[in-house]
N, C-alpha and C positions, 0 to 999 in steps of 0.2 A: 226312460220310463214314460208311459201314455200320459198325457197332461189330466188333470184332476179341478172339477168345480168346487169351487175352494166354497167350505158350508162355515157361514159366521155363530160364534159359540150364542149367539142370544139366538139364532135359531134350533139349538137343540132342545129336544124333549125333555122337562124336566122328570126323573122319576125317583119318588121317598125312597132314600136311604136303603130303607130294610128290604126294598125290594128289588134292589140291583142284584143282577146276577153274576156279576164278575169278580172275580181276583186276584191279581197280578203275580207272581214271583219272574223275576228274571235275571239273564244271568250272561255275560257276555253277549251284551249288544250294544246300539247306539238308538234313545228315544229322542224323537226327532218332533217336527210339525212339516209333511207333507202335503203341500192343495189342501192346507185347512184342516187337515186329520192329523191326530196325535198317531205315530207308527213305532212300532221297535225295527229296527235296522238287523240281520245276522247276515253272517261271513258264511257261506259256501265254498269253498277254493275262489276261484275267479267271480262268482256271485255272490250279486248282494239279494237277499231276500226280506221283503217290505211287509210287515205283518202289521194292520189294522188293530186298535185300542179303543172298542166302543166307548168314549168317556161318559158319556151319559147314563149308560147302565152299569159303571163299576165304580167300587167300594173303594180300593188300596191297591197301589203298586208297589211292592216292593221291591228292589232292586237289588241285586245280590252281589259276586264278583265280578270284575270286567265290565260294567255297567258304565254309562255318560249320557247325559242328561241335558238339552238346551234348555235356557231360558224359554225361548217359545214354548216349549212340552211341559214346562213346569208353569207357564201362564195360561192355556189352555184348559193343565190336568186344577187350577185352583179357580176356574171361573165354572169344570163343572162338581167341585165340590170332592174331589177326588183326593184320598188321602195318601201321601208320598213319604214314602220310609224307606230307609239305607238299611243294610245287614251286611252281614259276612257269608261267606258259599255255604251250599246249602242248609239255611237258616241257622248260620252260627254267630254269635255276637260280634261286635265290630270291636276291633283294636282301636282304642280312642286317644290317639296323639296328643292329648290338653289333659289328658286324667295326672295326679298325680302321679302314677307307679309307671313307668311305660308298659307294664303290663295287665295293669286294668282294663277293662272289658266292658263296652256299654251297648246293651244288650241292643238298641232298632234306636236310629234318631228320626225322629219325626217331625214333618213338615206338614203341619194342615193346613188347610185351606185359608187364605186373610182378605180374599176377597167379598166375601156375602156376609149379613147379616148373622149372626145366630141368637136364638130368643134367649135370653139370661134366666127365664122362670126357673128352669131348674139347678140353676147357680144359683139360684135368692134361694130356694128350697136346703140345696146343698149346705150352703154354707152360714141357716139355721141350726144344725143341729154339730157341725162339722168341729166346730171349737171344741162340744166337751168330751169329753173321753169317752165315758161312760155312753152317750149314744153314737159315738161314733164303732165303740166295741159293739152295739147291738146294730148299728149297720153291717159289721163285718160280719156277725152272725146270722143274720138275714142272707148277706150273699152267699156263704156257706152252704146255710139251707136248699136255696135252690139250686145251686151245686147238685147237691145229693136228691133233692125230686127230677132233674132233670136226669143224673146218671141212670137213677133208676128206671128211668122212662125208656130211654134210648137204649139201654145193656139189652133190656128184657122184653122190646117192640117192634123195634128199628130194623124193616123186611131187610136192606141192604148188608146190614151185620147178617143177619140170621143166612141171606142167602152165600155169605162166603163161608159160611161153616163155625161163625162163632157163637158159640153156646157155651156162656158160664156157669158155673156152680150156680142155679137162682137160690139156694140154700144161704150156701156159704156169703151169693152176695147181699142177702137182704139182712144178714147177722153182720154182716161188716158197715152197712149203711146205718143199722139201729142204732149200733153201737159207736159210730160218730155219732148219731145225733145226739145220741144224750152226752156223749163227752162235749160236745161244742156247745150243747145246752148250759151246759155249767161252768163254762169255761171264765175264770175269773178275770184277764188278762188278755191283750191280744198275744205274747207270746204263749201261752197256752193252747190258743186259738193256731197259731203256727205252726206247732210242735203236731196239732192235731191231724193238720191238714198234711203235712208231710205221713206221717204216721199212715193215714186211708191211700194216699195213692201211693206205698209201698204195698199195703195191700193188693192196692189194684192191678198193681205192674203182674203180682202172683197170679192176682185172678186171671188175668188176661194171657199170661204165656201161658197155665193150664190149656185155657178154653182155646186155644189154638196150637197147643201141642208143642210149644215153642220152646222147649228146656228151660234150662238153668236160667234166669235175668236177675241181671245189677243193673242199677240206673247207674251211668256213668255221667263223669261232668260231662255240661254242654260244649262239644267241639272236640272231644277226646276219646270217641266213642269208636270202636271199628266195626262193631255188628252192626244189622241192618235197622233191628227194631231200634233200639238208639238213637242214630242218626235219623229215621224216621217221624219219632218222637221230636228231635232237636229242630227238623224243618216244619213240623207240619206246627209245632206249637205258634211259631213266627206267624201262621197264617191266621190263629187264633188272637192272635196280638194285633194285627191289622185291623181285622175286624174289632174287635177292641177297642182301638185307637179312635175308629170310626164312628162307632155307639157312642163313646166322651165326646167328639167333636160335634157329633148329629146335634146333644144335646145343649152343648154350650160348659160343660165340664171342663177343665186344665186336668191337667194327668197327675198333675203334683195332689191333687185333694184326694190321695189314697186313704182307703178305711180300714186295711190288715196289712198290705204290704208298703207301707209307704215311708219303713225306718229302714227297711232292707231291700228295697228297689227303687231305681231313678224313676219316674212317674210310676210308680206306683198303682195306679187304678186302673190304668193298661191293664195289670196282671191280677188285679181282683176283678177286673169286668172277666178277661180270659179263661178264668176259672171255673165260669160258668158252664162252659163249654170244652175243654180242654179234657178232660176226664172222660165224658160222654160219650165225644167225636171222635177228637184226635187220637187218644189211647188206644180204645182197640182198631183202630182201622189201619194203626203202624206195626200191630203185630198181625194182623190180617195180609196187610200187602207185604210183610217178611217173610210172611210164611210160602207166598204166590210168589215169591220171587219178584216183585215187582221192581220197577225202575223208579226212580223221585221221579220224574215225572208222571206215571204211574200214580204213583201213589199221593203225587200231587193234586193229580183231578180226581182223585175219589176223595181225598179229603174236601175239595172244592164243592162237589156235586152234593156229599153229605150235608157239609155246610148248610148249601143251597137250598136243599130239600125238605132239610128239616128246621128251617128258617129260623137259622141260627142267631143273627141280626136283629133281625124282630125281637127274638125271645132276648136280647140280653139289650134291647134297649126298654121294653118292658120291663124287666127287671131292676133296672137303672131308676125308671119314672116312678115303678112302687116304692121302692128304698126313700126316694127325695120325696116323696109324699107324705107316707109313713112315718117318719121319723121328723120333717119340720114340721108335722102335725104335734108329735109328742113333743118338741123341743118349747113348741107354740105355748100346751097346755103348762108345762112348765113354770113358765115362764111367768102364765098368769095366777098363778097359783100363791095368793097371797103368804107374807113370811110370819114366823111367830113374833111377838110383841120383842122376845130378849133377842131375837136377830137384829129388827129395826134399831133398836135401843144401841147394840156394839157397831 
């Protein structure tokens, strides 16, 4: 190979988070540090082929089967802030050797970055309101919410859906949006709130084989799937979790201070940030590219490019910053809110 002017990581460009435009899956290779660059390695028959890893302009790598990983790629990918997750082939959960069952399943272990600073503000915001239930249920509520203003934005705006031909009931889907909000409006419980959210994206799944003509759909367990939309679904969620991973770490968040999922999934806020997105983006773009025939790869970079475009990151660390605002303000008011005399008195 040609020799390489090896560039030191304090000279790279820094650029915000929300505004990288990269995101990793990979899958049968070796990430390496070449003359100072982070590379992934693949096998050709007799050749090796060396593919370049902008680290300064990406989010998440995540690593699929057949993957290996130096120490140098892993100290590179954490000085420029790079978030590094295992999985199973195309985005299925990892078989986790230390779980009790040997067949329990953990869904992406995550490696973030321990090198740099992260400002704690909105961990002191967070973990104002995060104790009691009761706002932490109206956090989960919140994220919900924007959930459903974002799907609604993207089903019904979004030129790159519209130009593959997906056109939903806008009927049917503004009756289905209504009619979670005011369920989740009233929802007394986060399992309530649970039941809800499962409940709308069974809907969705319908809305969306309609609007692409897709037949009959079952969501099948993750990993179990043989249709295309499925396994489409199964990978492209993974990328939604990346970024995810990415928004909690930007902000100084642990994955454990989940607000709906965090009795029923290992970090947990992963998949309440994900959720913001996951319905929007991911959902119909896996029965779009099932319908096209597409290939995961394929349909890997349209989900990326969506992402991208419709600055998916941004919006779900926004999202993240109003929630820890909103809510350690209320926690705040709370708090100051003098007791009655027979409170003091017990």
């Amino acid at each position: 190979m040609p020799s390489r002017t090896e560039i030191p990581s304090s000279e790279l460009k820094t650029i915000l988070h929300s505004k990288r435009a990269n995101l990793y899956y990979l899958e049968h290779c070796r990430v390496l540090v070449n003359g100072g660059r982070v590379e992934y390695v693949t096998d050709h028959g007799k050749q090796q082929l060396y593919w370049n890893i902008p680290i300064a302009n990406t989010t998440t790598v995540l690593l699929g089967t057949g993957t290996s990983v130096t120490q140098a790629a892993v100290r590179e990918l954490a000085k420029a802030g790079v978030m590094l997750g295992f999985c199973g082939g195309g985005g299925t959960p990892l078989f986790a050797g230390t779980e009790a069952s040997p067949e329990a399943t953990l869904d992406v272990a995550w490696f973030p970055p321990q090198s740099e600073y992260r400002t704690t503000e909105y961990l002191q915001q967070w973990c104002r309101f995060w104790f009691d239930d009761a706002l932490r249920l109206q956090a989960a509520k919140l994220f919900q919410h924007m959930r459903l203003q974002r799907l609604q934005q993207h089903w019904s705006t979004f030129k790159p859906l519209q130009v593959q031909g997906f056109a939903p009931d806008q009927c049917a889907l503004d009756a289905a949006i209504a009619q979670s909000a005011a369920a989740q409006l009233h929802s007394p419980n986060h399992t309530t709130l649970l039941t809800e959210e499962a409940r709308l994206s069974k809907q969705l799944y319908q809305l969306a084989a309609r609007a692409t003509q897709y037949g009959d759909f079952t969501r099948a367990k993750r990993g179990e799937s043989s249709d295309a939309a499925n396994q489409f679904l199964d990978h492209g969620n993974y990328l939604a979790y990346g970024l995810a991973a990415s928004a909690c770490w930007v902000l100084g968040l642990p994955h454990g201070l989940a607000v709906l999922h965090g009795k029923t999934r290992r970090g947990g806020l992963v998949f309440d940030v994900a959720d913001l997105i996951k319905d929007a983006t991911i959902l119909p773009q896996a029965f779009c590219s099932a319908m096209q025939g597409h290939s995961e790869q394929q349909f890997r970079q349209a989900c990326i490019e969506a992402l991208t475009r419709s600055e998916a990151l941004d919006f779900m660390i926004d999202c993240i910053k109003t929630i820890a605002l909103q809510l350690s303000t209320l926690a705040q008011q709370q708090s100051s809110v003098p007791k009655p005399a027979s409170e003091k008195q017990a």
